[in-house]
N, C-alpha and C positions, 0 to 999 in steps of 0.2 A: 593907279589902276589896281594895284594887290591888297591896297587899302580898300577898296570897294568892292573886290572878291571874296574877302575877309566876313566885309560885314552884312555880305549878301550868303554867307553859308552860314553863318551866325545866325541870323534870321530864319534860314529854313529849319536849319537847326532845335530852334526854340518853340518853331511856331507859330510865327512871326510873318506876315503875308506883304508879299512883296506891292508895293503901290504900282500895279500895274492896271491895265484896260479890264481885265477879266475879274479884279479885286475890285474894283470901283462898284463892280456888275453883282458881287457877292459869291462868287463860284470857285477864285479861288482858295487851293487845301496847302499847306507845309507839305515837304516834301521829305523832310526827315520830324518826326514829331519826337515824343519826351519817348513814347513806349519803343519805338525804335534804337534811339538813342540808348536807352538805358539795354536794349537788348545787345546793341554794340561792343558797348561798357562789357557788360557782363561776357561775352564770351572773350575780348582780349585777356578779362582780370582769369576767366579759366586758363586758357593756355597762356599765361603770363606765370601764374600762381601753382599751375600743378607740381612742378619740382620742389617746392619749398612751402608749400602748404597744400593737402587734398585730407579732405573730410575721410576718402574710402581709406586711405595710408593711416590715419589716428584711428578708425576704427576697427583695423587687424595690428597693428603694429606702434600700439602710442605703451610697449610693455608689460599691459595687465594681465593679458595671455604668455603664458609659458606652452613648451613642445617638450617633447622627449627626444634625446639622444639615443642613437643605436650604439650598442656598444663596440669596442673594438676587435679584430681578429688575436691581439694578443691577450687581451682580457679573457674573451673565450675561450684561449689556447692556455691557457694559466688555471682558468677554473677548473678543467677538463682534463687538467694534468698531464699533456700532450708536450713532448718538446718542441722545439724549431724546426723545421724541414732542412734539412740538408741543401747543399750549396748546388746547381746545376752540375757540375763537375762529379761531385756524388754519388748524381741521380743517372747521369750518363754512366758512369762508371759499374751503378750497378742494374742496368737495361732498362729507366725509369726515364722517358724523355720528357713528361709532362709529370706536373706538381697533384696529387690526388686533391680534394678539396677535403677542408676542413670537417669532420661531423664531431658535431657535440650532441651530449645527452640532453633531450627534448625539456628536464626539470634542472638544468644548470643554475645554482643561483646567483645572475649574475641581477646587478641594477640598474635600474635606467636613469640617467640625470639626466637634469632639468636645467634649461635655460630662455629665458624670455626668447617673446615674436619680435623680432627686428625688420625694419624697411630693409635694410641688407640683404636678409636673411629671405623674404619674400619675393625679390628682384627675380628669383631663378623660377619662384613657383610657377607653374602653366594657369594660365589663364588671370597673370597676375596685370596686366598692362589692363587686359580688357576689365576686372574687376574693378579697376583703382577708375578708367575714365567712365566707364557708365554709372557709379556709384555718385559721382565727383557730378557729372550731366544732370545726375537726376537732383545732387543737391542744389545747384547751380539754377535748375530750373523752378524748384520749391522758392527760391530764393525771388527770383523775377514772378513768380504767380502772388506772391506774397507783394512785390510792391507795386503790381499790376491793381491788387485789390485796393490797395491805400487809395492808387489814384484817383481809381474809380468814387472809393467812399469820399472821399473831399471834395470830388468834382472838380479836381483841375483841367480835365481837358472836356472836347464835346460829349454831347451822347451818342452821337454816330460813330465814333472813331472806334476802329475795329480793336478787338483786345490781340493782342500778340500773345500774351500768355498761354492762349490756346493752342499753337503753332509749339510750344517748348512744350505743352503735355503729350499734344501728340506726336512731337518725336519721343520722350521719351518713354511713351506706350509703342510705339515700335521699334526704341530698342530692345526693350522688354523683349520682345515678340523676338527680335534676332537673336538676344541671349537664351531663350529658351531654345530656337533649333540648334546653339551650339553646343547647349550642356545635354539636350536630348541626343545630338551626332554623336556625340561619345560611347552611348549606349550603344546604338545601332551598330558601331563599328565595332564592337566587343566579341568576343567570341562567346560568352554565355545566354544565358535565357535572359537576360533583358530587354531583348528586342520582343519577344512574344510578351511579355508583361506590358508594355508600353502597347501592345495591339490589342491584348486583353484589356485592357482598361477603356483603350479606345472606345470598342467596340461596347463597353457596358455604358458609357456615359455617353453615347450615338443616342442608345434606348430611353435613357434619363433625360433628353435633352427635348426628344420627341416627347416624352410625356411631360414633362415641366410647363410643355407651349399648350397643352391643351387644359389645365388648373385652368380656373375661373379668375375671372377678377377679385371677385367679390372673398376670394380665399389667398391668393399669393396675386399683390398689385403691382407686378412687373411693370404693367403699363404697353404691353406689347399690342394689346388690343385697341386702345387709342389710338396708336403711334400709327399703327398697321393702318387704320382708319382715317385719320390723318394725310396717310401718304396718297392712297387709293383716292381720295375724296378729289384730291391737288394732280393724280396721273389721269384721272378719268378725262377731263377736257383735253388732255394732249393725245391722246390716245383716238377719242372718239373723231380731232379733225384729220386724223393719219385712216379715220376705218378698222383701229383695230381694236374695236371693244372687247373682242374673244380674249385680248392680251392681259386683260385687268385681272383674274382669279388665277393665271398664269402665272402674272409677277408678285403677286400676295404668296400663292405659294414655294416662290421661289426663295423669297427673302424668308420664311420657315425652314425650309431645306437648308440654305446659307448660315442660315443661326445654330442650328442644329448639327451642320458639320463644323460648326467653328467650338460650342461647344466641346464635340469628341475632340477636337486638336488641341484644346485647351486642358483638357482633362488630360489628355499621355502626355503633355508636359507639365502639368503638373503633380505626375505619378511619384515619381522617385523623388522632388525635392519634400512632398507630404511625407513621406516614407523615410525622410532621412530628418524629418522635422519630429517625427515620431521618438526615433533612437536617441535624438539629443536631448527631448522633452526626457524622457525618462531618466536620462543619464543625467540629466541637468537637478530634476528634484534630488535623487540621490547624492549629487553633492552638495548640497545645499537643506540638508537634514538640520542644521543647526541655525538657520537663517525663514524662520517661520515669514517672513516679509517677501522675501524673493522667489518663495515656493508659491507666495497669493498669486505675485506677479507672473512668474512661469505657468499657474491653472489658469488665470483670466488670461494671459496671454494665447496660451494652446486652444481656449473653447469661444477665444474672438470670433472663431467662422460662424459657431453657431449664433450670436447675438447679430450676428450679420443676416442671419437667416429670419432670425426673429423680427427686425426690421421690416421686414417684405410679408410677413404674414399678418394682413388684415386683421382679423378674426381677434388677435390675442396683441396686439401693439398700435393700429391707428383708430381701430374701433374699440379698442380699451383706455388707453387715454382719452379718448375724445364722447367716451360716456363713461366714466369710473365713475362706481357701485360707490357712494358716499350718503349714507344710514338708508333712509327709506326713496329719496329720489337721486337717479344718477343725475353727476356734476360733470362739464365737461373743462378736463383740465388743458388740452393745448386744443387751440385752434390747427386746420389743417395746414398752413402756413407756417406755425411756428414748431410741428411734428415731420415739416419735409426740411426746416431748419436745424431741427435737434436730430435728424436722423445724417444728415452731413457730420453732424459737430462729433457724433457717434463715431462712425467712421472713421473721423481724422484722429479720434482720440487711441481707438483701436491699431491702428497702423502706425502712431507713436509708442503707442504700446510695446509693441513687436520689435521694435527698434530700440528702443528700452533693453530688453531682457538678449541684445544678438547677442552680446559676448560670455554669458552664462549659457549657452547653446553652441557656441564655438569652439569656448572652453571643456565644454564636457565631449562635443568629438574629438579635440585634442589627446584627453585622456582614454582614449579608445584604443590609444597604444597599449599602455598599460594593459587596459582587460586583453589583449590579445595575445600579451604576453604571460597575461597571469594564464590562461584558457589552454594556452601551449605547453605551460610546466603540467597541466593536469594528463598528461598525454605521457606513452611512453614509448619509447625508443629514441631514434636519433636524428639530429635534422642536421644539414649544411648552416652553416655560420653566415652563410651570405645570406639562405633566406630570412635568419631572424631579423637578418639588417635591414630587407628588403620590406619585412612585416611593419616593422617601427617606422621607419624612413616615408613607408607610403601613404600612413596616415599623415602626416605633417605636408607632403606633394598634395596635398589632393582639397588643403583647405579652404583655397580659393573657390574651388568648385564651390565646396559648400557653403560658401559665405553670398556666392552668385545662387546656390538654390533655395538660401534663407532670405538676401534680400529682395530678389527679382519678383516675387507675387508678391510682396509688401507695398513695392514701387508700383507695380500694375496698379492693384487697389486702390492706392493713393490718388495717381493721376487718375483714376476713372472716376474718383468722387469727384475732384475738383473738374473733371470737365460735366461733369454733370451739374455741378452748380452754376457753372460757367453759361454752357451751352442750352440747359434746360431751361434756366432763366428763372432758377430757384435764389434763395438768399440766405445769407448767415444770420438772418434773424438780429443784426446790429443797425439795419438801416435800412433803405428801399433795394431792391436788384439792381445789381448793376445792371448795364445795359448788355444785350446779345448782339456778337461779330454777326449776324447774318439778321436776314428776311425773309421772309415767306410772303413775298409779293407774287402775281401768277409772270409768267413770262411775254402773258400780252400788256402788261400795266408796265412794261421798261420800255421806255420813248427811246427812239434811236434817230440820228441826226441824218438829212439826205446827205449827207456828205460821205458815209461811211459806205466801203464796197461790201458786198455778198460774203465773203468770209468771216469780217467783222462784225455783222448784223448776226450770222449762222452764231458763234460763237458767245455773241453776249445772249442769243436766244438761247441755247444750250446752257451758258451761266444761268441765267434767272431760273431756268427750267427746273434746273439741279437745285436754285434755294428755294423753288415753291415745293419741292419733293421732303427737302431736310427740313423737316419741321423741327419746332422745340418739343412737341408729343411726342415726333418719332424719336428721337435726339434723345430722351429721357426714358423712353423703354428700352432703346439700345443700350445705354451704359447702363441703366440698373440690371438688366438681366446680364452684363459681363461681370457686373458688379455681385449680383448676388451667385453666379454660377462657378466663377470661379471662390467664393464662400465655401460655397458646397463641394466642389471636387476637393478642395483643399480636407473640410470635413471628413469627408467620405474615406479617401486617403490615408490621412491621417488618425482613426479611429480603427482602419485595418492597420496601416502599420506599428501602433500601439501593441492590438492583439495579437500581430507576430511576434514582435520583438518580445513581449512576455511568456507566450506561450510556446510558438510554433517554432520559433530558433533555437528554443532552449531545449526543447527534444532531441 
């Protein structure tokens, strides 16, 4: 009997269909297939593997980054030529019940030493748990989208079989979406103007988002116009047997409105990680003056957004390859096929990119101690000994933040190309499309069995409803315009906070 348990999960297992009444008939499906399986695989090897190996832990803490040390209260008290405070008994003795605090002069020459990032030394950081598993998820799911694709390209399993890789982008585009309300709460709960900056920004890229949907086609190919048209074409007959024709330019413009406010939410959380992508970028070329290679990599890396922008603009990228000016008659060099291939490949190259250049961006806010200590000797008078400790101490607290506001829109971008290749039913230009998890059948063409009650009929009509609505048109304007919007707020952003940090801080 457990021998024949065995080799009947064995078989569902592999894919393998059991010799029953219904297989004879050709209907039936495994019940655990290979993509399943290997999604299995994969999350036990995560929480098996995180203690003793995680991708997010080697990439703050594998030692190539050093911190700054604060210095100590007797160092300070040495520089400063102060003796020892006197013993309680002293202090009682002469009407002093509490210890004064220390002040040192504002230009004490004391030094900061340096000591490597350790896992150790990270365990205490805030928001270091959360950094290490969403970091860890997202590589974890590159990893299954990557052998999701082999399958597909070899053709080991059918063409119907739904891709599961889509299920791990889209979790981790919403955890994306959860890390950004947590490192944006921090702001909010702040007692300074960071909460009006995050509303001000809002509130300009509300306007940008509204004017972006009315561009032409024929100028920025978001594709929202198809998509939109697409949808309408698939809701008009559902609509029209309910009597509610009036609802058609109602829900067209609703999904406008929707885009548009998701836009502005997009943009104030992507305010301050731009803004702190700016500081690093700067601080990053300047230490790296003697490394002409890694300053290329740091400019391609900082003006990715813009090539990302360039992508989506007709005019000067699909209708320039696909008629380039070659002597007297234009040649056309890519087909539209192999221009929505090379503009994935683009993408993916871009957001390796960025991942490339994180720990010369990590490592120059690290050294942010420094300038703040250099910034405070220029100052005079006298400051408590605890705050310089506090000054030093709180950039090394706080770099987990930043390493969640350096890779979080990296990871967005990433998983939005791959489900647009996925979903859209575009290709890498190495072989045919794989096949798409869905259909856009209408919801009268799905047969239902007399056997099934009113609930179950309600429901799989509401299913089909829903995949005649998601089309691969609409499918493909929605991520490229998250795709190229949030490019742009990143630009946007990032090109003010350049110009502060040069100009307007330094006033």
């Amino acid at each position: 009997m457990l021998q024949g348990r065995v080799s009947i999960t064995a078989r569902l297992a592999l894919g393998v269909p059991r010799e029953t009444g219904a297989a004879k008939a050709g209907s039936t499906r495994a019940v655990l297939g290979v993509q399943l399986v290997v999604t299995l695989l994969t999350a036990t090897l995560m929480h098996r593997l995180a203690p003793h190996c995680s991708f997010a832990r080697w990439l703050l803490c594998n030692g190539s980054l050093f911190r700054y040390k604060h210095p100590s209260e007797e160092e300070l008290r040495a520089l400063a030529g102060k003796s020892r405070p006197r013993g309680r008994k002293d202090r009682w003795a002469s009407g002093l019940s509490e210890e004064k605090p220390l002040l040192v002069p504002r230009d004490t020459p004391f030094q900061l030493e340096t000591c490597p990032l350790t896992a150790v030394d990270a365990l205490v950081l805030r928001f270091f748990l959360e950094y290490q598993w969403f970091v860890d998820f997202a590589a974890y799911s590159g990893a299954v989208y990557l052998l999701t694709e082999a399958y597909y390209y070899f053709r080991l399993g059918p063409a119907s079989e739904t891709n599961i890789a889509v299920c791990w982008c889209l979790l981790t585009v919403a955890f994306s979406v959860k890390v950004f309300l947590t490192v944006t709460g921090m702001y909010f709960s702040a007692q300074g103007g960071e909460r009006a900056v995050c509303f001000t920004f809002a509130f300009l890229f509300l306007i940008l988002a509204m004017l972006v949907q009315v561009v032409r086609e024929e100028t920025l190919e978001l594709g929202l116009e198809p998509g939109l048209a697409s949808m309408t074409q698939n809701l008009e007959p559902l609509l029209k047997k309910q009597g509610w024709d009036w609802a058609l330019p109602v829900a067209k413009l609703a999904v406008r409105v929707v885009l548009a406010v998701v836009g502005s939410v997009l943009g104030a959380f992507l305010t301050f990680p731009s803004l702190r992508l700016a500081q690093t970028h700067r601080d990053a070329l300047t230490m790296s003056e003697d490394r002409p290679l890694l300053q290329i990599l740091l400019h391609t890396s900082f003006l990715s957004p813009l090539f990302v922008l360039w992508l989506w603009t007709k005019p000067i990228a699909r209708d320039f390859l696909h008629q380039a000016p070659a002597g007297e008659t234009p040649s056309s060099l890519l087909s539209d096929s192999a221009f929505d291939s090379l503009r994935l490949w683009v993408l993916v190259a871009l957001c390796l990119l960025r991942l490339v250049v994180t720990r010369p961006h990590l490592q120059a806010y690290l050294c942010l101690a420094r300038a703040r200590v250099e910034q405070l000797r220029k100052e005079a008078g006298r400051i408590e000994a605890r705050e310089i400790q506090q000054r030093v101490v709180r950039v090394y607290c706080y770099v987990t933040v930043v390493s969640l506001q350096y890779l979080t829109p990296l990871i967005l971008t990433l998983n939005c190309t791959l489900l647009l290749k996925s979903l859209g039913g575009y290709s890498w230009g190495l072989g045919p499309a794989a096949p798409r998890s869905f259909t856009s059948s209408a919801a009268s063409d799905v047969p239902l069995s007399s056997g099934e009650d009113e609930a179950q009929q309600m429901a799989a009509g509401i299913a089909a409803a829903l995949r005649s609505l998601v089309t691969p048109l609409f499918l493909r304007g929605l991520l490229a315009y998250l795709i190229w919007w949030t490019a742009a707020c990143q630009l946007v952003c990032s090109l003010f906070g350049l110009y502060f940090h040069q100009h307007l801080a330094m006033s």
